[in-house]
Structure formats: C-alpha cells, structure tokens
C-alpha positions as CSV (number, residue, x, y, z in Angstrom):
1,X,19.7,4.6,16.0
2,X,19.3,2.5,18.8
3,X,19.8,-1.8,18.2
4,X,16.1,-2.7,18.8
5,X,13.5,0.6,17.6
6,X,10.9,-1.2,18.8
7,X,8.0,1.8,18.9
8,X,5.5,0.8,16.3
9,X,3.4,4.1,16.1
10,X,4.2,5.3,12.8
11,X,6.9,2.1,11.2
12,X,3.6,-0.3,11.4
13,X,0.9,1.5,10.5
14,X,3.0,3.1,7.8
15,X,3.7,-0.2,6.3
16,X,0.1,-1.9,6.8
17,X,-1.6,0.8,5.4
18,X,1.0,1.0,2.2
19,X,1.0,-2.9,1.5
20,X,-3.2,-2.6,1.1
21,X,-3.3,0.3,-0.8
22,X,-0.7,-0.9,-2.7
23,X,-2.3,-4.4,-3.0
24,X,-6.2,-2.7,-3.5
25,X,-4.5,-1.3,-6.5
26,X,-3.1,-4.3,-8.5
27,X,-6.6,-5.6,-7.3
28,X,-8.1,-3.1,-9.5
29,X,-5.8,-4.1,-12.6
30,X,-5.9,-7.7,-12.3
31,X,-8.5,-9.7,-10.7
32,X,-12.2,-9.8,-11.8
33,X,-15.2,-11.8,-10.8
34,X,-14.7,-15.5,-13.2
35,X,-17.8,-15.0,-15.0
36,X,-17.9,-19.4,-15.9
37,X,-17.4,-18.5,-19.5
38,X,-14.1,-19.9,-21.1
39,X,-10.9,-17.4,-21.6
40,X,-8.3,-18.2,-24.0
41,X,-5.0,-17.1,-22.1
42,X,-2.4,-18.9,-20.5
43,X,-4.7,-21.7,-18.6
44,X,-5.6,-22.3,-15.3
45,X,-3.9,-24.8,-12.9
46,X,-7.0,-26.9,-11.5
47,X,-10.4,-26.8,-12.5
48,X,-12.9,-24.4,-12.1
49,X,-15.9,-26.1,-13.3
50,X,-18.8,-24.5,-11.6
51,X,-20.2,-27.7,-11.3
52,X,-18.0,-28.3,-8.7
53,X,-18.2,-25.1,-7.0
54,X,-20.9,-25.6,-4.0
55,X,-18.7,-28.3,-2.5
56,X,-15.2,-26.9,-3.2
57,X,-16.7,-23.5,-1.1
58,X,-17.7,-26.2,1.9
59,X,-13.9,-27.2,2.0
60,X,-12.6,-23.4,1.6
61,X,-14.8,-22.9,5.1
62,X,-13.1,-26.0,6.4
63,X,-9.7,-24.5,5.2
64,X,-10.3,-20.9,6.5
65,X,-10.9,-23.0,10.0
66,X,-7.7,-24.6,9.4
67,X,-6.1,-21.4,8.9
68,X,-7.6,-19.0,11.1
69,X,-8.4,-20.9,14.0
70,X,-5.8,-23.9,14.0
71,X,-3.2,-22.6,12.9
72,X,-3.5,-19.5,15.2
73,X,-4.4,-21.4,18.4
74,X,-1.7,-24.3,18.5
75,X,0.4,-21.2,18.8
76,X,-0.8,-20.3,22.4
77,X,1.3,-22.7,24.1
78,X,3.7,-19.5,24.9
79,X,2.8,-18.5,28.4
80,X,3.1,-14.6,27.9
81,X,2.4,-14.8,24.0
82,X,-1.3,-15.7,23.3
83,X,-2.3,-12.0,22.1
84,X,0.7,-12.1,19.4
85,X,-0.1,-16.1,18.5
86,X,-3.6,-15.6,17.5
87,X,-3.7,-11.8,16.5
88,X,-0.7,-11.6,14.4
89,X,-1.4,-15.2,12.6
90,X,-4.8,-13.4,11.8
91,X,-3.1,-10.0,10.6
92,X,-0.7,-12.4,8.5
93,X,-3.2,-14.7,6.9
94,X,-5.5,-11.9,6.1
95,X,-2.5,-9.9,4.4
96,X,-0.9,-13.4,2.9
97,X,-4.2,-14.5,1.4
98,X,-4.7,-11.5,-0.1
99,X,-1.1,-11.2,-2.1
100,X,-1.5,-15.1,-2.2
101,X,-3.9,-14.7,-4.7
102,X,-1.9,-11.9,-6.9
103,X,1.6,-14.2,-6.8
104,X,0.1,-17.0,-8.3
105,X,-2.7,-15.9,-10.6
106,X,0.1,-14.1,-12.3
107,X,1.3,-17.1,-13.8
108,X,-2.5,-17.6,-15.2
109,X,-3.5,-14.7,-16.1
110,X,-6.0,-14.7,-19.1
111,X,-6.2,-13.5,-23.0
112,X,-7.7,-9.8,-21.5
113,X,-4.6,-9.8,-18.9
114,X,-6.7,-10.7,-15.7
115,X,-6.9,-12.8,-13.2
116,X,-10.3,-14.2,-12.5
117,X,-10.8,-14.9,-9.0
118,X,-12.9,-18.4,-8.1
119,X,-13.0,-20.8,-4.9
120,X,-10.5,-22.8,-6.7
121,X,-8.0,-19.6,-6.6
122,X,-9.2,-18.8,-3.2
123,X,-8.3,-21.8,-2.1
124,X,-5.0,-21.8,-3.6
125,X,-4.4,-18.3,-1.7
126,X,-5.4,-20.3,1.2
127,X,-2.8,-22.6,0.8
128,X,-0.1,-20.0,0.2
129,X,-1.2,-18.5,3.6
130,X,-0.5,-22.2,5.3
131,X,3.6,-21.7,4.5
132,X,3.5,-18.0,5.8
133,X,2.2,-19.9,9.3
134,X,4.1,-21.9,9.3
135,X,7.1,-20.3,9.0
136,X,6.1,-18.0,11.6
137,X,6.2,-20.6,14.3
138,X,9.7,-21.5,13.7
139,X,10.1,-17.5,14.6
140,X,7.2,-17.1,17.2
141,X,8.3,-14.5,19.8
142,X,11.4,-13.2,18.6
143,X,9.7,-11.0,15.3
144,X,8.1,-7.5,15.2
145,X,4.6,-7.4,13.6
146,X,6.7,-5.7,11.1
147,X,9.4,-8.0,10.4
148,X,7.0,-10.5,9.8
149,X,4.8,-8.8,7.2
150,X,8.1,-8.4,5.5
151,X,8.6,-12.2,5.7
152,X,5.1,-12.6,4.3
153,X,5.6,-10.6,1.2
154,X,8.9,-12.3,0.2
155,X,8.1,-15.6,1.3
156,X,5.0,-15.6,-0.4
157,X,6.5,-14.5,-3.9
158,X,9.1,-17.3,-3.8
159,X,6.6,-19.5,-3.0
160,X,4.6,-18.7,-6.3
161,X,7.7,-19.6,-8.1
162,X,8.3,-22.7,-6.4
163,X,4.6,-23.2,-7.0
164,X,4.6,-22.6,-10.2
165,X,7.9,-24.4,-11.2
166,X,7.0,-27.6,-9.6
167,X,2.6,-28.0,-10.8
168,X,3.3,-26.6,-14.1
169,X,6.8,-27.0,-15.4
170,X,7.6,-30.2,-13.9
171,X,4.2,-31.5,-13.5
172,X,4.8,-33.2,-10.4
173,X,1.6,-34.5,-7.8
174,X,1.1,-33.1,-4.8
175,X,-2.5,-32.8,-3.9
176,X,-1.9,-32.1,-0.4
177,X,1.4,-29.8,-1.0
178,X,3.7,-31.9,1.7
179,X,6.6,-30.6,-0.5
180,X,4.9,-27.1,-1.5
181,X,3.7,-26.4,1.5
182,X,5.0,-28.2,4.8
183,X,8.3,-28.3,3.8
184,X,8.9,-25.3,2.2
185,X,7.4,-23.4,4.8
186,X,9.2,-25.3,7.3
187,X,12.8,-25.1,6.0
188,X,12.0,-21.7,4.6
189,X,11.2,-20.3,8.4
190,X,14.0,-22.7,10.0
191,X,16.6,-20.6,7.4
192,X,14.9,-17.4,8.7
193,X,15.5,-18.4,12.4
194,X,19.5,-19.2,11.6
195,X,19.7,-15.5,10.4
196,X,17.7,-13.9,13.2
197,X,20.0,-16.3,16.0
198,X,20.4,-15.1,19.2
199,X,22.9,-17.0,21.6
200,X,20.7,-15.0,24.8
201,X,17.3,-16.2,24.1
202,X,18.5,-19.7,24.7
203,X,16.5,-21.1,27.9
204,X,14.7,-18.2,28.0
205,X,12.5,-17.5,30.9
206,X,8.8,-17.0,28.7
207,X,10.3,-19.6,26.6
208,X,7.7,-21.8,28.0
209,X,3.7,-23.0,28.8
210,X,1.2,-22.9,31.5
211,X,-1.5,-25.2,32.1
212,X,-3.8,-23.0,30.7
213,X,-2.1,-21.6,27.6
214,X,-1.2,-25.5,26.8
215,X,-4.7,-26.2,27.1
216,X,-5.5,-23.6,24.5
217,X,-3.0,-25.1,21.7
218,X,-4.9,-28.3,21.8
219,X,-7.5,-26.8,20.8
220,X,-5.8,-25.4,17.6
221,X,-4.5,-29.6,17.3
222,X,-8.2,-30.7,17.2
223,X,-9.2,-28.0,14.8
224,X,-6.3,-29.0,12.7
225,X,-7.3,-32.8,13.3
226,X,-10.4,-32.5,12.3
227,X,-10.2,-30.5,9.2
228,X,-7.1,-32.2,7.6
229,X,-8.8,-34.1,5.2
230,X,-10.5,-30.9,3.6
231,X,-7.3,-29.4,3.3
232,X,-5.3,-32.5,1.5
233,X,-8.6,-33.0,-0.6
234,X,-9.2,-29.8,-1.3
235,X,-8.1,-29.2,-4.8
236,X,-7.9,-33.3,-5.7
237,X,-10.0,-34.2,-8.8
238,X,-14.0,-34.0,-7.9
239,X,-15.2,-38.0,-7.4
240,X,-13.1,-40.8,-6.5
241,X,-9.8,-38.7,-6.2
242,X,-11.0,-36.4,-3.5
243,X,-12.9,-39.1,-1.8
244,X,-9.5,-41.2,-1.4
245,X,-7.8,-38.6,-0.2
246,X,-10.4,-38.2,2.1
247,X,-9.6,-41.3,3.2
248,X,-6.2,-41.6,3.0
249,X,-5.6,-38.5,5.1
250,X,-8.0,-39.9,7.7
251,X,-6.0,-43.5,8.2
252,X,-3.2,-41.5,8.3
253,X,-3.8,-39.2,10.8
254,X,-5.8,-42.0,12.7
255,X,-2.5,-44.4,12.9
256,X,-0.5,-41.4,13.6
257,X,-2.3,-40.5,16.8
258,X,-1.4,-43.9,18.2
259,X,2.5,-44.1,17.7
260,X,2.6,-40.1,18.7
261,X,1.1,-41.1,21.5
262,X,3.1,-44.7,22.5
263,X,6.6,-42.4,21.8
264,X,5.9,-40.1,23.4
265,X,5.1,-42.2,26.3
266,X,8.5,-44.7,26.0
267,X,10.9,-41.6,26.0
268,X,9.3,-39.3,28.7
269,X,10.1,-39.7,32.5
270,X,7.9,-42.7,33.9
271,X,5.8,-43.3,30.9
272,X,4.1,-39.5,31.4
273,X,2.4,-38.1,28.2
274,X,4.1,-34.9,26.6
275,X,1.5,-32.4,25.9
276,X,4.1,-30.7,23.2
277,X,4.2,-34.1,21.4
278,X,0.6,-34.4,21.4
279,X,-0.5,-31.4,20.4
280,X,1.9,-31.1,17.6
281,X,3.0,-35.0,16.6
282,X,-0.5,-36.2,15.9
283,X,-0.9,-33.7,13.3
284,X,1.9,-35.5,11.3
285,X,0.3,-38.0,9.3
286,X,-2.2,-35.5,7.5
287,X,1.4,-33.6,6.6
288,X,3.3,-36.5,5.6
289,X,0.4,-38.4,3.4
290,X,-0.1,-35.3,1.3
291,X,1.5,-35.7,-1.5
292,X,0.0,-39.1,-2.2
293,X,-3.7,-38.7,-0.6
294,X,-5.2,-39.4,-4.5
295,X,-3.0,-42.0,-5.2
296,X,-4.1,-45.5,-4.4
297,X,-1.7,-46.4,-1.9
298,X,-4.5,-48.4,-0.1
299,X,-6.1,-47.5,3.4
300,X,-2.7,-49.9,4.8
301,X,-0.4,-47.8,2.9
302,X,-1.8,-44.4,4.0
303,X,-1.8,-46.0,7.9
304,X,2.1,-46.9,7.9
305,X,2.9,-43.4,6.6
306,X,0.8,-42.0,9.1
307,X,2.5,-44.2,11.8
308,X,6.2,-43.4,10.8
309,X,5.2,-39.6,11.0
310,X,3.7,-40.1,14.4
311,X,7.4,-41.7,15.5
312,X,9.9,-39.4,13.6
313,X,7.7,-36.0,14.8
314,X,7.8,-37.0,18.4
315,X,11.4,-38.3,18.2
316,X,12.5,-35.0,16.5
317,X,10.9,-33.1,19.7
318,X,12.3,-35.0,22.3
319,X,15.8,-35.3,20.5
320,X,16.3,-33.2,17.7
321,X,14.9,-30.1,18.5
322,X,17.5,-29.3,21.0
323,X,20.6,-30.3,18.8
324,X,19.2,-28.0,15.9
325,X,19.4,-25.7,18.8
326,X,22.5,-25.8,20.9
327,X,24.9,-26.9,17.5
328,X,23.4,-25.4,14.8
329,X,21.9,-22.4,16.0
330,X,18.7,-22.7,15.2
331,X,15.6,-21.5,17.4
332,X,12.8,-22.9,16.5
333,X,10.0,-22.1,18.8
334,X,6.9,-24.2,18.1
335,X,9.0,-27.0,16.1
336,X,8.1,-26.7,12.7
337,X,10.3,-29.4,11.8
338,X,9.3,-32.0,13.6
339,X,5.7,-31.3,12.4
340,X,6.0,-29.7,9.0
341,X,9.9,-30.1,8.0
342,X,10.2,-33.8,8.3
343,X,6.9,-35.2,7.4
344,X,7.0,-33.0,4.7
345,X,10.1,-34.7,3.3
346,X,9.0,-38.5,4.4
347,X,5.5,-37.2,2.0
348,X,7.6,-36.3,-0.9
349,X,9.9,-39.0,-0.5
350,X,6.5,-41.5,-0.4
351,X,5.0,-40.0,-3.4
352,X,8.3,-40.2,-5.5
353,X,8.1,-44.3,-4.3
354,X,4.2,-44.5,-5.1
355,X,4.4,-42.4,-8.7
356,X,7.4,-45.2,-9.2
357,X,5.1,-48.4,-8.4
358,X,2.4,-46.9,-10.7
359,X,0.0,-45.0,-8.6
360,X,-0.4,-42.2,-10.4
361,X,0.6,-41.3,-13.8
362,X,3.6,-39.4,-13.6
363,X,7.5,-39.3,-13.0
364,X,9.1,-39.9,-10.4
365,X,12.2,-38.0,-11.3
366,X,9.8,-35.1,-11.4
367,X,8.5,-35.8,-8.2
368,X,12.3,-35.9,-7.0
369,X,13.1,-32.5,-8.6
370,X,10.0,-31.2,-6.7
371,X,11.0,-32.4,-3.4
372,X,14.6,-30.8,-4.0
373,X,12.8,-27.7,-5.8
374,X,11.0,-26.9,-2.7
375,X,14.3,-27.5,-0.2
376,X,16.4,-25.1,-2.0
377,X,13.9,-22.3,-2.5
378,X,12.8,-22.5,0.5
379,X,16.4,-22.9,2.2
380,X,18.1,-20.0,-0.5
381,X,14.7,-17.3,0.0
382,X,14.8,-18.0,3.7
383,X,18.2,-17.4,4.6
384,X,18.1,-14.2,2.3
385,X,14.8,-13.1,3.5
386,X,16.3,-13.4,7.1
387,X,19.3,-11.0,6.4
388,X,16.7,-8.3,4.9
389,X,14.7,-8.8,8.9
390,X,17.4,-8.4,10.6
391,X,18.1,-4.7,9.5
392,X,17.9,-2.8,12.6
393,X,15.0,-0.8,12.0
394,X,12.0,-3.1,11.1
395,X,11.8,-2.7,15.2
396,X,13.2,-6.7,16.6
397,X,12.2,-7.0,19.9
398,X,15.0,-7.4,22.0
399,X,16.0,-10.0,24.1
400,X,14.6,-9.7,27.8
401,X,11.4,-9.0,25.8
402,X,10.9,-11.7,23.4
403,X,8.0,-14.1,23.7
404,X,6.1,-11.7,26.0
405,X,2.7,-10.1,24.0
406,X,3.2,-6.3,26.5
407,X,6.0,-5.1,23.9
408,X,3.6,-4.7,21.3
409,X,0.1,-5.4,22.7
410,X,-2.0,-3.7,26.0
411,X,-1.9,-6.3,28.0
412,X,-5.1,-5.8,30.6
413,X,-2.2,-7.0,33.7
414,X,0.4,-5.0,32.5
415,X,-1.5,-2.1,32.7
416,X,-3.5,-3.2,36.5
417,X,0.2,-3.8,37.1
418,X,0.9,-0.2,36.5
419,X,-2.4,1.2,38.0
420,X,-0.8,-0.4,41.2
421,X,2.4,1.0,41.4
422,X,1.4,4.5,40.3
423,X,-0.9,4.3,43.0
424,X,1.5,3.0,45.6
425,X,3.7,5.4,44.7
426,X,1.0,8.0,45.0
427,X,0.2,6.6,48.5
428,X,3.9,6.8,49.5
429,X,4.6,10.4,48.6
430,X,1.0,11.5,50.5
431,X,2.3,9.9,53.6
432,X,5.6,11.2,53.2
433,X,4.2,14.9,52.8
C-alpha cells in the first residue's frame, strides 16, 4: 500500500454513510421529542424550562451562525483552500452536532432510558461542535475528509467526559466554556498536529493568503464578533445572569479590539496593520471572558481581560507561533493557540481568581481542577487520537498537495486548466499529422 492512498471513492463514502446509519440508529433508541413533563432519571445539566425556550431558540440561530458561517469562513484565509475551509467545517459540524448530542445526553439519560432532545441540548451539541472546529484549524490543510471525521468522533467522546467530569462532578463555572471548549479544543488539536508533524510542509508554498481569500476570513471574524455574546450567554441562568454575560462578553471583546489592534501595529514593519492578527486577535476577549461572563466582575473587570487577550493573542502570532513551529514541531495552521489556547487558559485562570474574591458561589480549587481537567484530556486524547490518523490508510494528503482544495474537490480551474492542455496537446498532434 502506497504512503498517502489518497482516492476517496469508496474509503469516504464508506465511512460517511456507516457513521449516519450507525448514528440514525442509536437515534432511534435514545433520543425522543422532551414532551415538558418532568422525568425522574439521572437529571439534566441546565434548565429546560419551556418558559425559557422562545429566547434560548433565538441564541441557538445566533450559535448555528457562529458555527456554520464563522467558524467556516475565518478559515478561508488559505489561498488554495477555501472549498475544504467551508465545506468540510460544514460536513464536520453537521456530523459533530449530531453525535454531540448522543455523547452527552448519555450522562442524562432519563427513568425510561432516553434522552430527550430540547434547545437546551441542542445547544449543548452546538457547543461540542465549537471544539471539533477548532481543533481542525490547528490541522487545516494537512487532513483527509476522512482523518478528520475520525478526529470528530474521538474528540467529541472525550470531550463528553471532560464535560461531564468538570459541570457535574466538580461543579465548576464556566458559562462560556473558555476551559471546556477553547482550550480543550485548542490543546486537543495542537497535540493532534505534533502527531501528524511533517518537517516538509514547513514554509510551504500554499501555506499562505491572497487578498481576496483574506478578505473572506474577516468576514467569518465579524460573524464571530458579532454573535459572541449569544454564544457565552447561551446557557447562563435566564434574567440577570444572561444579561451580564451579555455584557461582559461585549466589554470584553470591545477592549480587546483596541489593544489587538495597537500590537499589532507596534510589532509590524512601520506600524502596518496585520490582517492575521485582526482577523483572529480581536476574537480573544469573547474566548478569554467566558468562564466568568455571569460573574460580577464589573463592566472594568470584563474590559482588562478583554485587553490582556487582545495583547497575548497578537503577541503569540507574531512570536510564538513560529517557535511552537520550528522547536517544537508543531504546525499549527490557523493559530488556534493564540486565539483559543491561551485565552482559554487566561479565562480559566480569571474565573478561578473571581470564584476566589466571591463572585460566584463556588470553589476555586474546583475551578483549578477544571482548568487542569480540560489540559490533560485534551493534551492525553489528542496525542492518542493523532497516532490512530496517522495510519496510512485514512488517505493523508501528501506533502506537495497539502493546503490545496484540487486533491479532494473539482476545482472549476483545475479542470479549465486541463480542458487547455488536452486541447493543446490535441492541437499539437493535428499539426504534427
């Protein structure tokens, strides 16, 4: 068998077809319609008063946006891999949301056995689809379609656990999931990356933007700007709770836009602008003031964590990024620690600090173990799920054809491209006769 089987004709569909059937059928076993009467079982984490329902289905639209469309798009910034950014983010989320919903309403199931599916679940699947994404950016261009839906069903089920341990068994806060989320899909995709390194694809030549495709991504950032404070509010007590973190996540992102924007500014050649920083540094503060957006840490409080984000993210691109890179071996293609990894860890780190002074009821030793909970799943269940991609055959593109969309897309110039030369060559062998 050859290093890179990279023909997806029968290993994809195979697999696609198999993980919805498959998933279609614990459907039928376990989730039913929540009918609003009351089940004695193992409980529910969150409410699903129905009361509440018309305005938590608002902010699953304003997630799906998140998810779909911001997600997908501040991918684009690849030059040759726009078809994969979008397409595959939407062929993962629609997968992840999907067995999102099974891995965690396991651990709630009811007195009959069942899982009874409401926003409040839906949104939760939602959320389990964010870590999927972003662990896909720390591998953008260098995956098969297959290799990732193999990420997205272990990923996701670790993430259940790590869910589960840290809401219900250590009761920690984290309305926003900086710790559940950000960083565990950050460090769980930077882990993946070490696995899957390759010393070749190191200044690779479609390793890069265009105007255009740079233009693109910023409009997933202003998607993902503009919906941040559904998603941190999202599944915060109905009332004051959700309205603060509202408002929290709004300061934060606000202040967070204006020190993104001054670093990136002080460290770039003559004061120029970075259009990597922006699109991806100004998203920091609704990451990083997650796991406190409830808590009353005052509109000043949720403006300097904001503003540290904006300063670490855009110092991690222009520094870190290529020491993780060139000494550690890892690739990571659209930076997920600068925007998910490190704000996710300055969020937990601010929550333990605000549950301390009183905040929120709670412990901040808990909140510690949530933090560290998150890290090591995430670091353990990447680096294991990397070694099961990298078996040969889940078809790795290889090297001269990473982060280009023709391996495993038609491309409309590709195939103009070959229209040409078949009929030059056609021309040249009619002249010749």
């Amino acid at each position: 068998m050859p290093a890179y089987a990279t023909n997806m004709r029968l290993k994809f569909p195979i697999l696609a077809l198999t993980l919805e059937i498959i998933t279609i059928i614990l459907f039928s076993v376990f989730v039913v319609y929540d009918d609003g009467e009351k089940h004695d079982g193992h409980g529910d984490h969150g409410n699903s008063n129905t009361v509440i329902m018309y305005p938590m289905t608002s902010t699953k639209h304003d997630v799906h946006v998140m998810i779909f469309i911001g997600f997908g798009f501040l991918m684009t910034f690849l030059k040759r891999y726009g078809f994969s950014s979008v397409g595959l983010n939407l062929l993962l989320a629609a997968f992840a949301l999907q067995w999102g919903l099974l891995m965690q309403g396991l651990w709630h199931l009811d007195a009959d056995g069942k899982i009874r599916v409401d926003v409040f679940k839906m949104i939760n699947a939602d959320f389990s689809t964010a870590t999927v994404l972003i662990s896909f950016g720390a591998v953008l261009g260098k995956t098969s379609p297959v290799q990732l839906l193999i990420m997205t069903i272990l990923e996701i089920t670790i993430f259940g656990i790590n869910e589960h341990l840290v809401a219900n068994v250590l009761g920690a806060n984290d309305v926003g999931a900086s710790m559940i989320i950000h960083a565990f899909g950050a460090y769980f995709g930077l882990a993946v990356a070490r696995v899957l390194y390759r010393p070749a694809l190191r200044d690779h030549e479609n390793n890069g933007s265009v105007y255009h495709s740079d233009l693109f991504a910023m409009i997933g950032t202003v998607f993902l700007w503009m919906f941040w404070p559904s998603f941190n509010s999202a599944i915060a007590n109905p009332g004051a709770d959700q309205l603060m973190a509202v408002t929290n996540t709004y300061f934060s992102l606000a202040a967070c836009v204006l020190s993104a924007y001054a670093i990136s500014s002080l460290v770039e050649h003559k004061g120029k602008l970075d259009m990597v920083h922006i699109q991806n540094a100004t998203l920091a503060g609704g990451v990083a003031v997650g796991t406190c957006a409830d808590m009353n840490i005052g509109p000043f409080g949720a403006m300097l964590i904001g503003f540290v984000a904006g300063i670490i993210s855009t110092l991690g691109f222009k520094f870190l990024s290529p020491i993780l890179a060139s000494h550690l071996g890892i690739q990571d293609t659209c930076g997920v620690h600068n925007l998910h990894g490190m704000p996710g860890i300055l969020g937990g780190i601010a929550g333990i600090v605000a549950v301390a002074m009183g905040k929120k009821n709670g412990s901040a030793a808990m909140q510690a173990c949530a933090l560290a909970s998150s890290l090591g799943f995430a670091l353990v269940g990447g680096a294991i799920t990397g070694l099961i991609m990298k078996l040969p055959f889940w078809g790795q593109p290889p090297d001269q054809n990473c982060f280009d969309d023709s391996i495993y897309w038609e491309v409309p110039e590709e195939e103009e491209a070959e229209e040409s030369l078949a009929h030059g060559e056609h021309s040249t062998n009619k002249a010749e006769a």
